[in-house]
mmCIF file of the N, C-alpha and C atoms, coordinates in Angstrom:
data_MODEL
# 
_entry.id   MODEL 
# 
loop_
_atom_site.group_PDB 
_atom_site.id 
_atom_site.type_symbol 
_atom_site.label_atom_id 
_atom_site.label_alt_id 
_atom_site.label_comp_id 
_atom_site.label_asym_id 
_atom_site.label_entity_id 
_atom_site.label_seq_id 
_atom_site.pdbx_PDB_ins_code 
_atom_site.Cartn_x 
_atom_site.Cartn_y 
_atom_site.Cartn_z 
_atom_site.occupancy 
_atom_site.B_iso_or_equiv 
_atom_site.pdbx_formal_charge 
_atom_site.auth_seq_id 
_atom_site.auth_comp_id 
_atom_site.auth_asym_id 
_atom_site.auth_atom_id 
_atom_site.pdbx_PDB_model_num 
ATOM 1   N N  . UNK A 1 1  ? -12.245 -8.838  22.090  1.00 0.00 ? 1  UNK A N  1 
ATOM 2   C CA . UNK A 1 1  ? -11.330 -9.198  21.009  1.00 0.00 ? 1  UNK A CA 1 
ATOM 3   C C  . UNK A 1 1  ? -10.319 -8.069  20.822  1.00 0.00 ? 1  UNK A C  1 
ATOM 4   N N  . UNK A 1 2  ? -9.027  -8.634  21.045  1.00 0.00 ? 2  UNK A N  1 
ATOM 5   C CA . UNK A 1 2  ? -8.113  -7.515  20.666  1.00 0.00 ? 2  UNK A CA 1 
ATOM 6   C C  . UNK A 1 2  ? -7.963  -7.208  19.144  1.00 0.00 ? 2  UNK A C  1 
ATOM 7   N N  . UNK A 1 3  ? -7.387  -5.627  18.686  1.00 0.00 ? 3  UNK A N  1 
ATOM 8   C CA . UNK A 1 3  ? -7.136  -5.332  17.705  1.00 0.00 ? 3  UNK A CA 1 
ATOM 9   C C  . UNK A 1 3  ? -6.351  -6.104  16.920  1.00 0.00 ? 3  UNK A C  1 
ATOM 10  N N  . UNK A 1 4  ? -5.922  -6.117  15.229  1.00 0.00 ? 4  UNK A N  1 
ATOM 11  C CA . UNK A 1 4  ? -4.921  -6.937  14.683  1.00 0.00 ? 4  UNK A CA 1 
ATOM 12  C C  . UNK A 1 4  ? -3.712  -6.137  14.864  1.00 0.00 ? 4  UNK A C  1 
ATOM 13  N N  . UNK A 1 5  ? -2.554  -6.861  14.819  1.00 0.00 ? 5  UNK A N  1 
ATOM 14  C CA . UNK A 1 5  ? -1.636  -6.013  14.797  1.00 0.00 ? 5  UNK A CA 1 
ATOM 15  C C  . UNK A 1 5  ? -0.996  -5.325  13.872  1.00 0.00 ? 5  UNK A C  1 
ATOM 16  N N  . UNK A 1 6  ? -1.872  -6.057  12.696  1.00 0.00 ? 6  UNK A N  1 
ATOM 17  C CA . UNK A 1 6  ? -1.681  -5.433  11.404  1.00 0.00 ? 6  UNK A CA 1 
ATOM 18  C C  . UNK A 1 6  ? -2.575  -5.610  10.190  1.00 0.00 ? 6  UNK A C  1 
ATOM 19  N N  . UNK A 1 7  ? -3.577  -4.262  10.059  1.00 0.00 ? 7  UNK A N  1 
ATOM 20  C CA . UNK A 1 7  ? -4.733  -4.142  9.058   1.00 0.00 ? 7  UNK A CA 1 
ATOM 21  C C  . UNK A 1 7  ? -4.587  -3.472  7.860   1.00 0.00 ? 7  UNK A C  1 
ATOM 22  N N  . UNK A 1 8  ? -5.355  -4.282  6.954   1.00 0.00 ? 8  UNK A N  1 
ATOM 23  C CA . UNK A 1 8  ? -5.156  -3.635  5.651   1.00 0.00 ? 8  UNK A CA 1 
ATOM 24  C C  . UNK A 1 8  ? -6.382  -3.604  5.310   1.00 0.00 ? 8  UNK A C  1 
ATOM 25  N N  . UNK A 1 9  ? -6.838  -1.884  4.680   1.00 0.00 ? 9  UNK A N  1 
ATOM 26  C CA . UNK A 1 9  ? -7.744  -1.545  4.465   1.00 0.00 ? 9  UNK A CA 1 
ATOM 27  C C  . UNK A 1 9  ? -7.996  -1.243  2.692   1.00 0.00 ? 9  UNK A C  1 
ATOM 28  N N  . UNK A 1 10 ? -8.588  -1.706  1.695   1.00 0.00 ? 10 UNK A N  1 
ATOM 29  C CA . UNK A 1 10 ? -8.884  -1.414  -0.246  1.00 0.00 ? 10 UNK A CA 1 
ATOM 30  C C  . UNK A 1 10 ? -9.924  -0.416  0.152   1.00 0.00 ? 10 UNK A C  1 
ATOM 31  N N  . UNK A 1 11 ? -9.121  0.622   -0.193  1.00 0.00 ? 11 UNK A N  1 
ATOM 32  C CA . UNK A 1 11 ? -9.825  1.784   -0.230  1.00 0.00 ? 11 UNK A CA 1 
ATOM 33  C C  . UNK A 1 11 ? -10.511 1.645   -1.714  1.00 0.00 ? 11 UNK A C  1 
ATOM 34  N N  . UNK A 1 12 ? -11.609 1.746   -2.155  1.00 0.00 ? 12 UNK A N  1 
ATOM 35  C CA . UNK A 1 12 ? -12.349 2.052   -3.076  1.00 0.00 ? 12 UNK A CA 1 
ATOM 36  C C  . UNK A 1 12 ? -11.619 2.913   -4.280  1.00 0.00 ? 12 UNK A C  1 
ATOM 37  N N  . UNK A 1 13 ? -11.310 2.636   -5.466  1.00 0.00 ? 13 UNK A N  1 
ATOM 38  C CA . UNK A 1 13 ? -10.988 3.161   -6.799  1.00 0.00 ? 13 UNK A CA 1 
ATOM 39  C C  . UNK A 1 13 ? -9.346  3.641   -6.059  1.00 0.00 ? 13 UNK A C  1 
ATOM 40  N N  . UNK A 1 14 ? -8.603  3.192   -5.001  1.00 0.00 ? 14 UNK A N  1 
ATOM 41  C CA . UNK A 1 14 ? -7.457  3.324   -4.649  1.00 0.00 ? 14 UNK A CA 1 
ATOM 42  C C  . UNK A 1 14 ? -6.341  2.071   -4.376  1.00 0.00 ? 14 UNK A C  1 
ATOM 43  N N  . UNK A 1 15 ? -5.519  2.692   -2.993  1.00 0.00 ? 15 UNK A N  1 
ATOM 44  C CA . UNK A 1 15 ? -4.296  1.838   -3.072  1.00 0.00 ? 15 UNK A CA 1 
ATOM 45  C C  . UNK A 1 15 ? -4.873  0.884   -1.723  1.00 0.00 ? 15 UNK A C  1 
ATOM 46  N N  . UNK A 1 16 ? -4.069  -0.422  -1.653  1.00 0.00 ? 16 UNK A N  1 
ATOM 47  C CA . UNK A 1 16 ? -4.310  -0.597  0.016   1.00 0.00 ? 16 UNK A CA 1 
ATOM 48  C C  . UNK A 1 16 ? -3.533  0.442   1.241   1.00 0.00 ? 16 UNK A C  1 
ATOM 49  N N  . UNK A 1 17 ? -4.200  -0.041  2.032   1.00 0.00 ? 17 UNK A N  1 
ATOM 50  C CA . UNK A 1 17 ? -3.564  1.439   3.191   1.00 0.00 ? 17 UNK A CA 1 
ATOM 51  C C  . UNK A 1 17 ? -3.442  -0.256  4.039   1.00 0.00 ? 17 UNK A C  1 
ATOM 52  N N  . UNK A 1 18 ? -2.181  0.125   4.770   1.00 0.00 ? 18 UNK A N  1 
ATOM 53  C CA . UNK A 1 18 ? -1.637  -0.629  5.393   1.00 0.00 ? 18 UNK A CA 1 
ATOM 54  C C  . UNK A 1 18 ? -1.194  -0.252  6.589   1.00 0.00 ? 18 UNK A C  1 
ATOM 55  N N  . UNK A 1 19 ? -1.950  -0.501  7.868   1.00 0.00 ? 19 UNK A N  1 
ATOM 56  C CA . UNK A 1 19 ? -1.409  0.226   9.318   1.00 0.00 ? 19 UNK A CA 1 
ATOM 57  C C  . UNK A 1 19 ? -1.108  -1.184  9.947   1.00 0.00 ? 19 UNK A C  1 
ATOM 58  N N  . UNK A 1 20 ? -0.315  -0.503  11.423  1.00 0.00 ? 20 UNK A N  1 
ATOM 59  C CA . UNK A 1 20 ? 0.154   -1.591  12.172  1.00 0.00 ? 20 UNK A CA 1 
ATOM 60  C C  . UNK A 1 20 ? 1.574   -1.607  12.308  1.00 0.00 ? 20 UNK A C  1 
ATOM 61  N N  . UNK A 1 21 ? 2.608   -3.046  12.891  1.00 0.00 ? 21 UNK A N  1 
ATOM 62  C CA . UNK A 1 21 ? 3.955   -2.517  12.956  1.00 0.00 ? 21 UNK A CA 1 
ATOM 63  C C  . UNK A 1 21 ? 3.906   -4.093  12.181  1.00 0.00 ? 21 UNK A C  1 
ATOM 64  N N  . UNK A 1 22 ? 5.012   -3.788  10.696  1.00 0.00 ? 22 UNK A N  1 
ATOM 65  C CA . UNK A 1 22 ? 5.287   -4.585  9.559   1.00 0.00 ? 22 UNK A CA 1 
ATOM 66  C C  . UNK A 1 22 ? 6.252   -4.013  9.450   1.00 0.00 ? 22 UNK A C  1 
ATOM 67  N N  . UNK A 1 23 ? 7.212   -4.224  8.045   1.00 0.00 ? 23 UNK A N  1 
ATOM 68  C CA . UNK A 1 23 ? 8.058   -4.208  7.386   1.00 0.00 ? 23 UNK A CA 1 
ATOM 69  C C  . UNK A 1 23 ? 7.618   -4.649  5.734   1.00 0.00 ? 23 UNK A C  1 
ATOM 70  N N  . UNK A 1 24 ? 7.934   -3.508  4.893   1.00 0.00 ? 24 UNK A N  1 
ATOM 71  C CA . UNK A 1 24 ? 8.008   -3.898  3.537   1.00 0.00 ? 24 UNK A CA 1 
ATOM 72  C C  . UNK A 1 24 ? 9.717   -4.522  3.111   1.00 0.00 ? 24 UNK A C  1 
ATOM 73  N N  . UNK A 1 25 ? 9.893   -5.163  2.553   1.00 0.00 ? 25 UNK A N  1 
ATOM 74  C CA . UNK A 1 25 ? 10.680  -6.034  2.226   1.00 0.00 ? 25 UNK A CA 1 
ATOM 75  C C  . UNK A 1 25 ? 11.030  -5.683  0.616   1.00 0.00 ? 25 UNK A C  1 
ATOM 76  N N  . UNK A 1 26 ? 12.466  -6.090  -0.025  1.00 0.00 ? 26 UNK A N  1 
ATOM 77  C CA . UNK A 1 26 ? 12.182  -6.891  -1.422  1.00 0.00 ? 26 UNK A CA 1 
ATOM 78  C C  . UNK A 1 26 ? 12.808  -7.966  -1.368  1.00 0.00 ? 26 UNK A C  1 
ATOM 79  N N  . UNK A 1 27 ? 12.853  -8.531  -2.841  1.00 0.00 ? 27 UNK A N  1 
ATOM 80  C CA . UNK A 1 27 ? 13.508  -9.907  -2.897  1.00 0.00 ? 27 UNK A CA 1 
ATOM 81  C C  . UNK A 1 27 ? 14.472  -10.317 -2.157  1.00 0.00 ? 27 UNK A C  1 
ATOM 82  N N  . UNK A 1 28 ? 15.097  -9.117  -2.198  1.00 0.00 ? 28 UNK A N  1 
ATOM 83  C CA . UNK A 1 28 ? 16.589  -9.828  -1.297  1.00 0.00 ? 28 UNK A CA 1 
ATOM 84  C C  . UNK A 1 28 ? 16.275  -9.445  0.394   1.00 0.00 ? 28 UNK A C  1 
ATOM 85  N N  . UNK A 1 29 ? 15.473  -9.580  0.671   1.00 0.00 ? 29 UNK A N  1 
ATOM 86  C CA . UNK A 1 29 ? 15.321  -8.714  2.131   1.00 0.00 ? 29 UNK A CA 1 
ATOM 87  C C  . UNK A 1 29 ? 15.711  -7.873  2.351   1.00 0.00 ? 29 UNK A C  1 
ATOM 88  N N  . UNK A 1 30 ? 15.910  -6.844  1.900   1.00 0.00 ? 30 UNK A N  1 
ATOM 89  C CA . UNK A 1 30 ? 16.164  -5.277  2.532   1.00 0.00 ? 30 UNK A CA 1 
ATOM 90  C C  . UNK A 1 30 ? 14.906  -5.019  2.580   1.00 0.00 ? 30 UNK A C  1 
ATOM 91  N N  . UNK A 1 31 ? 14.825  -4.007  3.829   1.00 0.00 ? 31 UNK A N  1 
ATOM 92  C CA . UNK A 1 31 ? 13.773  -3.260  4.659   1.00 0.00 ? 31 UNK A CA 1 
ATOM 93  C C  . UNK A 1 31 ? 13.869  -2.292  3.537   1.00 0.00 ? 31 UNK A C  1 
ATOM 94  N N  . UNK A 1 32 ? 12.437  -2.366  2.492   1.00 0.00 ? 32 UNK A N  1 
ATOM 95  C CA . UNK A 1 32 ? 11.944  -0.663  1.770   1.00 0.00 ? 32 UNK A CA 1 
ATOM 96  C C  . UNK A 1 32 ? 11.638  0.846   2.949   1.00 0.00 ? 32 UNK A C  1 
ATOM 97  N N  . UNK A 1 33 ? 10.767  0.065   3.979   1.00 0.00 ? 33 UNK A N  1 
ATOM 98  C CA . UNK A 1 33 ? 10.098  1.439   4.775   1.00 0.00 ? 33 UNK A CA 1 
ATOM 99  C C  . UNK A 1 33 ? 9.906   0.550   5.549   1.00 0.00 ? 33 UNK A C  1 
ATOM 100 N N  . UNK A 1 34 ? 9.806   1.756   6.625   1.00 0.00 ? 34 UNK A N  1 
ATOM 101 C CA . UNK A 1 34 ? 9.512   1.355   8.142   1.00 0.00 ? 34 UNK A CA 1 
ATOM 102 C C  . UNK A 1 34 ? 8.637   2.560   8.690   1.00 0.00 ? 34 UNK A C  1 
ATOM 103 N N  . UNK A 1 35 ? 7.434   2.000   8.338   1.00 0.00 ? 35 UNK A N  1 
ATOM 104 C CA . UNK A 1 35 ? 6.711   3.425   9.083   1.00 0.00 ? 35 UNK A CA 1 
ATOM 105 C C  . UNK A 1 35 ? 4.911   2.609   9.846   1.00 0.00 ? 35 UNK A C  1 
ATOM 106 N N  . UNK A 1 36 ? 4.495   2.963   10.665  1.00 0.00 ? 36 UNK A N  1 
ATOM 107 C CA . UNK A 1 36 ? 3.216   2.877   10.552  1.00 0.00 ? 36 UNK A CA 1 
ATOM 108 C C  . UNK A 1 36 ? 2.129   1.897   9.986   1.00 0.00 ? 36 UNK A C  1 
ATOM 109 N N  . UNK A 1 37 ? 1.809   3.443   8.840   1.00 0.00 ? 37 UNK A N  1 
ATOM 110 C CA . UNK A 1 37 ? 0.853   3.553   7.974   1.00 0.00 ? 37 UNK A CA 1 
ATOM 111 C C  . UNK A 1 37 ? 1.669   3.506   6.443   1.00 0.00 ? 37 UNK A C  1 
ATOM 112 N N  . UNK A 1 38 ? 1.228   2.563   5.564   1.00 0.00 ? 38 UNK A N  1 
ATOM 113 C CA . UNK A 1 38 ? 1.587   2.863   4.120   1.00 0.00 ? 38 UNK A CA 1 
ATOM 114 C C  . UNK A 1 38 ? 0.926   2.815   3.260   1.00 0.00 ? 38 UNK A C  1 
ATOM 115 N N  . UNK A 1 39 ? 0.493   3.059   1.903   1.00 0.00 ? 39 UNK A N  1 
ATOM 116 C CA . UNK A 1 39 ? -0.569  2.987   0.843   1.00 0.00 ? 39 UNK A CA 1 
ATOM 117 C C  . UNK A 1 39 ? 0.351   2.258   -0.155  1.00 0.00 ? 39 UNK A C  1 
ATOM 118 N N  . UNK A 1 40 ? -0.259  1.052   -0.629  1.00 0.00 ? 40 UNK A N  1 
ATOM 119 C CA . UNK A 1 40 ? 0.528   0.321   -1.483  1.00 0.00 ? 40 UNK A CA 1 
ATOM 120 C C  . UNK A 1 40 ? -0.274  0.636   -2.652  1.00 0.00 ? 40 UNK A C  1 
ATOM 121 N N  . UNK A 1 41 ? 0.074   0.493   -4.198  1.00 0.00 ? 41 UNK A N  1 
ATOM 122 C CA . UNK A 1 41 ? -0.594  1.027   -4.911  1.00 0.00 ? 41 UNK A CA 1 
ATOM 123 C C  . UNK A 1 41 ? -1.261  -0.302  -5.426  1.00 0.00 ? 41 UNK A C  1 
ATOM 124 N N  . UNK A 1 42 ? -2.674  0.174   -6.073  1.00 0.00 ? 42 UNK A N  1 
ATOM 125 C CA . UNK A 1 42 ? -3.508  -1.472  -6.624  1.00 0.00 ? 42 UNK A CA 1 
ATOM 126 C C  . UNK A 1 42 ? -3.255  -1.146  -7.959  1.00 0.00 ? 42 UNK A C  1 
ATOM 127 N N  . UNK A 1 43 ? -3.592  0.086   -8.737  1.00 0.00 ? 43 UNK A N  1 
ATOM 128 C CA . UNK A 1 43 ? -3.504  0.228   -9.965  1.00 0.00 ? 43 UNK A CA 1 
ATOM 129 C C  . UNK A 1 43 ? -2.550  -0.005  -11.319 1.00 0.00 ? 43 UNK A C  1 
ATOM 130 N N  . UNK A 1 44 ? -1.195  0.120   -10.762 1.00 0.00 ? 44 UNK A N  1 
ATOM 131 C CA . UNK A 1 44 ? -0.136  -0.575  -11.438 1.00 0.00 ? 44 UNK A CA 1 
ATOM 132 C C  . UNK A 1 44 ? 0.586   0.845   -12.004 1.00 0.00 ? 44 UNK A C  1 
ATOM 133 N N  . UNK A 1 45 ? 0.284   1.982   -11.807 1.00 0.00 ? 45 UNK A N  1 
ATOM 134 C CA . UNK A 1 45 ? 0.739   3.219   -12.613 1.00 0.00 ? 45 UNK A CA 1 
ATOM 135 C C  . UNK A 1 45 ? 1.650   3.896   -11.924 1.00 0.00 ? 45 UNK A C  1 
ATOM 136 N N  . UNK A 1 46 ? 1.454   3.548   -10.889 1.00 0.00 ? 46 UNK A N  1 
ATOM 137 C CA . UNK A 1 46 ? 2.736   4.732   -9.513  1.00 0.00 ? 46 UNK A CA 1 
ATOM 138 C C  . UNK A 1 46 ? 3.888   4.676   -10.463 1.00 0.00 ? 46 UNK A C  1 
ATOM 139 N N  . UNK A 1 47 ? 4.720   5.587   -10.294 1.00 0.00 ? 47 UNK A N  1 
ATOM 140 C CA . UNK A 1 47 ? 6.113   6.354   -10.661 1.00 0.00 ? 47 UNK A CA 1 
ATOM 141 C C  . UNK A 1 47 ? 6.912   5.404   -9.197  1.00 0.00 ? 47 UNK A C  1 
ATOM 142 N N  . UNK A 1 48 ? 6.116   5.025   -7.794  1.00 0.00 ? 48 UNK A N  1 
ATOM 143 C CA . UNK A 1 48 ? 7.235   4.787   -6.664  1.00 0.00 ? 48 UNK A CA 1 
ATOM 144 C C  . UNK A 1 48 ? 6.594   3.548   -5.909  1.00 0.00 ? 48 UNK A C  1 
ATOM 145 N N  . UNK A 1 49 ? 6.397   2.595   -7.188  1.00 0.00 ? 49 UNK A N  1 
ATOM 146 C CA . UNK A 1 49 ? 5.950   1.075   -6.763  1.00 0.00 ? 49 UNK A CA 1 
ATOM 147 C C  . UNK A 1 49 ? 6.740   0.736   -5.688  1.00 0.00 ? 49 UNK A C  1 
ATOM 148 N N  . UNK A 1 50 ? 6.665   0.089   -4.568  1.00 0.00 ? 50 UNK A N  1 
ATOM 149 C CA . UNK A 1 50 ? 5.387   -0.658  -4.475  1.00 0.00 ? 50 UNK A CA 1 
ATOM 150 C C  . UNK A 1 50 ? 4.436   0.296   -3.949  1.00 0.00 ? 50 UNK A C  1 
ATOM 151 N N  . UNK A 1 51 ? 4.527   1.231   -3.725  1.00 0.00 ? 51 UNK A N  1 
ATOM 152 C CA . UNK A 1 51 ? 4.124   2.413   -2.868  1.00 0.00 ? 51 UNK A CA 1 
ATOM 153 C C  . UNK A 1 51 ? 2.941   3.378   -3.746  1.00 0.00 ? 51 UNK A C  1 
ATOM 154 N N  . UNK A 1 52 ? 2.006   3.731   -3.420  1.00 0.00 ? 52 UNK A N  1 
ATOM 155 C CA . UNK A 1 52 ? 0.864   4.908   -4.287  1.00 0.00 ? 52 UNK A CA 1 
ATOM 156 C C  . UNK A 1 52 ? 1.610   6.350   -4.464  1.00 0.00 ? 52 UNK A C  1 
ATOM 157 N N  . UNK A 1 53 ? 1.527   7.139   -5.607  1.00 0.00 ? 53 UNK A N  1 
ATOM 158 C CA . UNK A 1 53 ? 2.108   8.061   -5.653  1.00 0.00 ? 53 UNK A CA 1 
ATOM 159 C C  . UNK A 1 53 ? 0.596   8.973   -6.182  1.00 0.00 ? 53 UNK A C  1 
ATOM 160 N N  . UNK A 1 54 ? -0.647  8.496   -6.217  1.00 0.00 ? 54 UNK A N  1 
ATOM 161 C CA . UNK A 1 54 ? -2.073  9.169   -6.214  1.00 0.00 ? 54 UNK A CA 1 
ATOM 162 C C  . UNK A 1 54 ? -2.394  8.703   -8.094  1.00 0.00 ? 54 UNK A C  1 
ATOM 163 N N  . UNK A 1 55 ? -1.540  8.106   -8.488  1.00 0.00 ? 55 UNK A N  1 
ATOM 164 C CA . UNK A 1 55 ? -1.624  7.882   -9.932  1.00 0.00 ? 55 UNK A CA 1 
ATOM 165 C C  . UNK A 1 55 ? -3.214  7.400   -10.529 1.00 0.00 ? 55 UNK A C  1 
ATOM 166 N N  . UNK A 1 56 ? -3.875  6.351   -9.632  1.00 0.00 ? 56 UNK A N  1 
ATOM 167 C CA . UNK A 1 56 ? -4.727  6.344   -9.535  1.00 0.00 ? 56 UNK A CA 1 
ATOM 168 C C  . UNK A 1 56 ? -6.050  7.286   -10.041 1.00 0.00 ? 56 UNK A C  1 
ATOM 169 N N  . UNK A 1 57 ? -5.833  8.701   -9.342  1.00 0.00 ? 57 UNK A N  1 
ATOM 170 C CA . UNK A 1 57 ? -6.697  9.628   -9.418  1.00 0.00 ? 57 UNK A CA 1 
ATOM 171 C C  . UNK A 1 57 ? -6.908  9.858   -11.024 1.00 0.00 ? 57 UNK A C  1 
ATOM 172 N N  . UNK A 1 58 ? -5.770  9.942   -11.805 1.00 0.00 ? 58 UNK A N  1 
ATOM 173 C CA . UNK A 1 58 ? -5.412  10.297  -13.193 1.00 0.00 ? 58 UNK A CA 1 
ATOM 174 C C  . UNK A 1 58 ? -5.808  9.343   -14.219 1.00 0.00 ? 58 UNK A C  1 
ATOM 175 N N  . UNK A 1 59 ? -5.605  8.067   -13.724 1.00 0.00 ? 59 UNK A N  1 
ATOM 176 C CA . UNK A 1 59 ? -5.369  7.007   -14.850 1.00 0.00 ? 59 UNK A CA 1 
ATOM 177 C C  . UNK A 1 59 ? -7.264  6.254   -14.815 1.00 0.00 ? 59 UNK A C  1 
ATOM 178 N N  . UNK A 1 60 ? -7.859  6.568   -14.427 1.00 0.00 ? 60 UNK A N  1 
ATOM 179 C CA . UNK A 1 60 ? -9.087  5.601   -15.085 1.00 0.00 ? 60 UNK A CA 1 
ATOM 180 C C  . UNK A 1 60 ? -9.081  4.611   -14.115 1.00 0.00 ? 60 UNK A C  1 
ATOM 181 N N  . UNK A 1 61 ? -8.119  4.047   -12.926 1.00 0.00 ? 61 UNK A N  1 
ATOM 182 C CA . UNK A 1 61 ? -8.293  2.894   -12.304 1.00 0.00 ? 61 UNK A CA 1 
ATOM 183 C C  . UNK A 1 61 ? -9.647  2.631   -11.624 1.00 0.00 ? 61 UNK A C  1 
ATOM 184 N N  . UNK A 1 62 ? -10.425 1.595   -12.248 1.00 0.00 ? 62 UNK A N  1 
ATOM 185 C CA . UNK A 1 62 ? -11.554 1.035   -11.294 1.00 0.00 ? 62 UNK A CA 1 
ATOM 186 C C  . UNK A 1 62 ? -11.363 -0.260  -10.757 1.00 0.00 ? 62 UNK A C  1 
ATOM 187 N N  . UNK A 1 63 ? -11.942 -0.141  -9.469  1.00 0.00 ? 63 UNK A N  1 
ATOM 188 C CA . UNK A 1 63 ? -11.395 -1.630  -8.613  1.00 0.00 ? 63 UNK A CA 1 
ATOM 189 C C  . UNK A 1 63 ? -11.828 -3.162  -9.240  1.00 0.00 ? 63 UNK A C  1 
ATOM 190 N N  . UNK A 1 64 ? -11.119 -3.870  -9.186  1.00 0.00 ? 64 UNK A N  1 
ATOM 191 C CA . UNK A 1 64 ? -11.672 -5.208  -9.727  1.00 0.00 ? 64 UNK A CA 1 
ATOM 192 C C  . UNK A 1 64 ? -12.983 -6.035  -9.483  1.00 0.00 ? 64 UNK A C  1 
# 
């Protein structure tokens, strides 16, 4: 079985981590980032949504 070409991993009391070759998007289609690996945030507190800025660590977030 080949690998996916694109995995997303819920890190525990964190963000998703997102590897593989994607594109983050917004509404209007512009390309946010083009990289890799990204950590999207689950908690809702980042300062640089859609993206984790570790806010997490600070704020009390426990996973659903």
């Amino acid at each position: 079985m080949s690998e996916p070409a694109v995995r997303i991993t819920v890190c525990p009391e964190g963000p998703l981590l997102v590897r593989g070759d994607f594109e983050v998007v917004d509404v209007e289609g512009n390309r946010l980032d083009k990289r890799r690996t990204i950590a999207l945030c689950r908690c809702g507190g980042s300062a640089t949504k859609p993206f984790c800025d570790g806010t997490h660590k600070v704020n009390g977030f426990e996973r659903p």
